[in-house]
C-alpha positions in Angstrom: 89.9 59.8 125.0 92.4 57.3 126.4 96.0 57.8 127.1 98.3 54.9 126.2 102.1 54.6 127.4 104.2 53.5 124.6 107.2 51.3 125.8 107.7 49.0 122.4 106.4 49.0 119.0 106.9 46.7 116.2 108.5 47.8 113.3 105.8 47.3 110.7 103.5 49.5 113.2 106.1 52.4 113.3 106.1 52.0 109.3 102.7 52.5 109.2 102.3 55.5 111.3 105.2 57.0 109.2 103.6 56.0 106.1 100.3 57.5 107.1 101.8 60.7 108.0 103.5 61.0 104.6 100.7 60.5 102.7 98.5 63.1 104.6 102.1 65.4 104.6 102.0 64.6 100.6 98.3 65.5 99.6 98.7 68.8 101.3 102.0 69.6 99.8 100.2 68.3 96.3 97.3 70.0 96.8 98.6 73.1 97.8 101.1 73.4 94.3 98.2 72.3 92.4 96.1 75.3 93.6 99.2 77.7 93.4 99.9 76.9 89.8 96.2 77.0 89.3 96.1 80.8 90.7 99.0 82.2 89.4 97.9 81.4 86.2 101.1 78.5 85.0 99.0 75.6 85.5 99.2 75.7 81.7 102.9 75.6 81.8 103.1 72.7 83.7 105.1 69.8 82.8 105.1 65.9 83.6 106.6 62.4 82.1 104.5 59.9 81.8 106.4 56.8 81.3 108.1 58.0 78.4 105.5 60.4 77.0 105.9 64.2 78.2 102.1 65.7 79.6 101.5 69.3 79.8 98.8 71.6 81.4 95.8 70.3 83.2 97.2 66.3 82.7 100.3 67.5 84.0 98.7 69.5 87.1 96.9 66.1 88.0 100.0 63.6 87.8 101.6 65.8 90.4 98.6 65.6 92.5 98.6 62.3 92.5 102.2 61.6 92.5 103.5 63.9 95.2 101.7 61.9 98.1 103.4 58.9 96.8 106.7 60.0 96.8 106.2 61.7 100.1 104.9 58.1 101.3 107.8 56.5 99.6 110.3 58.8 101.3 108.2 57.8 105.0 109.4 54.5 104.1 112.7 55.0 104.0 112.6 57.4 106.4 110.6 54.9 108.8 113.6 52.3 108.3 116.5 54.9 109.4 114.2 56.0 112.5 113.5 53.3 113.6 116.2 51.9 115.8 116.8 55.5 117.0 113.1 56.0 117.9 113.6 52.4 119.9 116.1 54.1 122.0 114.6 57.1 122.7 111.6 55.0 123.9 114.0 53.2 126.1 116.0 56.1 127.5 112.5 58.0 128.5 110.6 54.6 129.7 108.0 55.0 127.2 105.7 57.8 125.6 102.3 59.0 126.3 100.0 59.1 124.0 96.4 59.9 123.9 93.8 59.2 121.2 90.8 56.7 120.5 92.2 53.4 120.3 90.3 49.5 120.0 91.6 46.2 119.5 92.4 43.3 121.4 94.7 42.7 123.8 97.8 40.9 122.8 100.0 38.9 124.7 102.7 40.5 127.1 106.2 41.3 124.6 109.0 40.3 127.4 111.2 42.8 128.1 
């Protein structure tokens, strides 16, 4: 485990840990209605457009398990954008931010400050 101090990140980085968290946020959400409907019995009751055709039942449950994540990833993106200059700040004000995990790579060049 390494612990890494966080002073700048590039915006396409940021997007992508937003992104990422969105997804994962989005296939639990998705998952979890799937299974609910599928328990209480109204999976059957379900409802989805298709381009223009309209999809009930089982066709239906699976759109929304597919489509939720990528919504919720959409809706990282945007949220990513609005963030971002705010999360910037915050890095600024508290000289950084510690983080610990596995990380590899190379080492880039030094971003001047």
């Amino acid at each position: 485990m390494t612990r890494v101090k966080v002073k700048y990140i590039k915006i396409s980085s940021y997007l992508k840990l937003c992104v990422g968290a969105g997804v994962s946020i989005g296939v639990l959400d998705g998952a979890f209605r799937f299974l609910f409907f599928l328990v209480m019995g109204q999976l059957s009751a379900a409802e989805a457009m298709l381009f223009s055709m309209q999809v009930k039942g089982w066709i239906a449950g699976i759109l929304h398990l597919l489509s939720v994540p990528l919504l919720y990833g959409l809706g990282a993106v945007l949220f990513g954008f609005v963030s971002y200059f705010p999360f910037m700040y915050f890095l600024k004000c508290k000289k950084g931010l510690v983080i610990e995990g596995v990380f590899e790579g190379e080492q880039l060049e030094d971003i001047p400050k």
